[in-house]
C-alpha positions in Angstrom: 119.9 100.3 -9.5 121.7 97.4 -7.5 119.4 94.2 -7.5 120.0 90.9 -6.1 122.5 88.1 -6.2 119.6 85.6 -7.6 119.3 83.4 -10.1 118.4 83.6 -13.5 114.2 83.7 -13.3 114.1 83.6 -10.0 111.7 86.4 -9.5 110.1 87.3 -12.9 110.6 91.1 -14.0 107.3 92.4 -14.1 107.0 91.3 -10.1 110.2 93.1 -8.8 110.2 96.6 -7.3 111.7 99.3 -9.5 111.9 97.5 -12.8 110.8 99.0 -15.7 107.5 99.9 -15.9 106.4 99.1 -12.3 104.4 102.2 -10.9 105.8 104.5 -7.6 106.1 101.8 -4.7 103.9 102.6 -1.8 104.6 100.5 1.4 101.7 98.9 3.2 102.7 99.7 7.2 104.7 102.5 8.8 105.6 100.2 11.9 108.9 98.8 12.5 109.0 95.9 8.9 107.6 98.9 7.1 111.1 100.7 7.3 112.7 97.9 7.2 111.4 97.6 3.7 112.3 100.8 3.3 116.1 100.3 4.3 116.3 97.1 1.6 114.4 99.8 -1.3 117.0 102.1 -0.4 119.8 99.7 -0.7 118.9 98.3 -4.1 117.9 102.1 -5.2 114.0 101.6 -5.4 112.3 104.8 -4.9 109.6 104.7 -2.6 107.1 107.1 -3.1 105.1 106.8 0.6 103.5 104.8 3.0 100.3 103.9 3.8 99.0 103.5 7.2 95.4 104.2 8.6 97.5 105.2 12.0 99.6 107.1 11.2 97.8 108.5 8.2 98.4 112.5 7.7 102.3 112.3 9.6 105.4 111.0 8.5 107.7 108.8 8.7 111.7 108.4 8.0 110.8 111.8 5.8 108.0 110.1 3.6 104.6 111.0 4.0 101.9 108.4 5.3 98.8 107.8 3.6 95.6 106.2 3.9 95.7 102.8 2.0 92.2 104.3 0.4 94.8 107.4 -1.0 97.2 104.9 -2.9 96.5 105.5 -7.3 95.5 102.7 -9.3 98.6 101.5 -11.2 100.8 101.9 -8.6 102.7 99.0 -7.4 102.8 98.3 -3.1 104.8 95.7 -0.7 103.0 94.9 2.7 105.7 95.9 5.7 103.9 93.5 8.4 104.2 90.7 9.9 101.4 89.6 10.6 100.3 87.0 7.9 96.7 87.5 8.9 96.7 91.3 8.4 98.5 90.5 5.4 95.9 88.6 3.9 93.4 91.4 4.4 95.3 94.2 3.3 96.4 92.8 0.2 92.5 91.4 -1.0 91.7 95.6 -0.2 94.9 97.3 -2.1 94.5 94.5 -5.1 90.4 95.9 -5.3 91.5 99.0 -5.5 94.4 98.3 -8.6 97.3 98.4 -7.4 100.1 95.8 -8.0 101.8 94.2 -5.7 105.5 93.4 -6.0 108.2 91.8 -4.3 111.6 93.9 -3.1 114.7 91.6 -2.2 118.2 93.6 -0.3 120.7 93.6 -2.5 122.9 91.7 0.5 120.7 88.8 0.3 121.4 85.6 -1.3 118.5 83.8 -3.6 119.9 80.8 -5.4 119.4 79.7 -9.0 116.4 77.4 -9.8 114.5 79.4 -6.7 110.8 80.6 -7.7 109.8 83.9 -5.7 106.4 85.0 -6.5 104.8 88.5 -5.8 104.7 90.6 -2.8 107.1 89.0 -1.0 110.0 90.7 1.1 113.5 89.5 1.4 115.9 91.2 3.9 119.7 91.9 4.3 122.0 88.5 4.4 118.6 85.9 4.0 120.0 83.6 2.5 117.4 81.5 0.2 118.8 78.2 -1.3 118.2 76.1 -4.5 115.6 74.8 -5.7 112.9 76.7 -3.7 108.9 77.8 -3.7 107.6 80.8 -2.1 104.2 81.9 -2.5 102.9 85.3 -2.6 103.4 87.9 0.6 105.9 86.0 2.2 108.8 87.2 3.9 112.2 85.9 5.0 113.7 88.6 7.5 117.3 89.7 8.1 120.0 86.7 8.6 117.7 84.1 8.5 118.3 81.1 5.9 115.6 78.4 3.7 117.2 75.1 3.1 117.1 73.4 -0.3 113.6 72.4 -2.0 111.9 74.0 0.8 108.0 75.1 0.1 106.5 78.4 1.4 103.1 78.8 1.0 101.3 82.3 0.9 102.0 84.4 3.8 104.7 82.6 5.3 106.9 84.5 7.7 110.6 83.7 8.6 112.1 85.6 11.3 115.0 86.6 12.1 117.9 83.9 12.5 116.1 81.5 11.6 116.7 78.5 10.0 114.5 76.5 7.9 116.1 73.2 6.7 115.9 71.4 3.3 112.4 69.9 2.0 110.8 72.1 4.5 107.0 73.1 3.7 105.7 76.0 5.5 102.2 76.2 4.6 99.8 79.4 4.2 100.7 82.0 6.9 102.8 80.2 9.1 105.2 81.8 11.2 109.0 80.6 12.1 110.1 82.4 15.1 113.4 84.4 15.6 116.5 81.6 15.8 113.8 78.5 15.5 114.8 75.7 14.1 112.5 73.3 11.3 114.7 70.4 11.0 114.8 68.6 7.2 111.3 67.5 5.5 109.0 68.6 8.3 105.2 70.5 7.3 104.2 73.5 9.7 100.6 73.5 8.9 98.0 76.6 8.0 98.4 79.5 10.4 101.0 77.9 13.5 103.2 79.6 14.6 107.0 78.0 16.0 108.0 80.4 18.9 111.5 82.4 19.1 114.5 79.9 19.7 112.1 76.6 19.1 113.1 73.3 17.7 111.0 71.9 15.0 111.2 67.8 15.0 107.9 66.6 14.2 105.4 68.1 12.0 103.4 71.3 13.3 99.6 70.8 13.3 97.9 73.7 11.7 97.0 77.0 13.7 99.2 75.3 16.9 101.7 77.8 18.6 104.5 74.9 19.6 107.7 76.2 21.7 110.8 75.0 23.3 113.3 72.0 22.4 112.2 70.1 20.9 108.9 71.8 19.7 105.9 70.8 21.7 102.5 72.4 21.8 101.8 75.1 24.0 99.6 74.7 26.8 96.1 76.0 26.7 
């Protein structure tokens, strides 16, 4: 198995995919992050045993089958392939009631630095590159080429896009999302739930559950 280019303790053991011990991986979402996850679990050799998906229940997908989330056995461990932070949040309150375990799968091409904390669930894809001295909080994700400066918080839920670039001393709190190629520019807060659109400029804090676009960043209008 091929694992990560991280730091000692950066993600603890019993949290990764495929380590000892850790049930068959079912991935939450058949959509386009679902196999996405599924391209990082094949790069760092984590088999994945299905996925679940109320829509597409009964098919499959890449050659795995598709299950109802309902269908998942206790014990077994799960990463959420979405997005969307709010969907997120539901979907893994359901799969914990109903005992599975989530766990967090990281591409072997990404870089996590020493003295980085990465807690469960979270999802980090092919050259991310996550600096020193960082915090990210259960479910998150950090997409394909996209970078998290040093001492940078992410709260539960937070979403990084790809491209882009969260700076140093950054705090993203729970279930924001940064854009594709947006920019959060040194010690900034995006609060709760706002979202910082594709190519945006982050100068000034984010207020929560505000969408804010352009260069620099400014509310969108209602």
């Amino acid at each position: 198995m091929s694992f990560p280019s991280a730091g000692s303790g950066a993600v603890d053991p019993r949290h990764l995919a495929g380590a000892p011990g850790a049930g068959p991986l079912y991935i939450a979402g058949a959509g386009g992050v679902g196999r996405e996850a599924l391209d990082a679990a094949i790069a760092a050799g984590v088999p994945v045993e299905a996925f679940l998906d109320d829509a597409a229940a009964g098919g499959k997908v890449r050659g795995l089958p598709v299950l109802r989330p309902d269908e998942a056995p206790r014990g077994s461990s799960y990463l959420i392939g979405i997005a969307n932070p709010e969907v997120r949040l539901r979907l893994a309150a359901f799969l914990d009631e109903q005992g599975l375990l989530p766990v967090t799968l990281i591409h072997p091409r990404a870089v996590v630095a020493p003295d980085t904390r990465i807690a469960e669930g979270c999802l980090v894809l092919a050259n991310a590159h996550v600096s020193s001295s960082i915090t990210i909080g259960p479910h998150s994700q950090v997409h394909y080429n996209a970078t998290v400066g040093h001492d940078a918080v992410l709260d539960a839920r937070a979403t990084v896009y790809p491209g882009a670039n969260v700076s140093g001393n950054v705090h993203l709190r729970a279930g924001t999302t940064v854009g594709s190629n947006a920019v959060v520019l040194q010690g900034r807060t995006v609060g709760e739930g706002a979202f910082v659109g594709a190519g945006a400029v982050v100068t000034r804090d984010v207020a929560p559950g505000t969408v804010v676009v352009g260069s620099p960043a400014r509310p969108l209008p209602g």
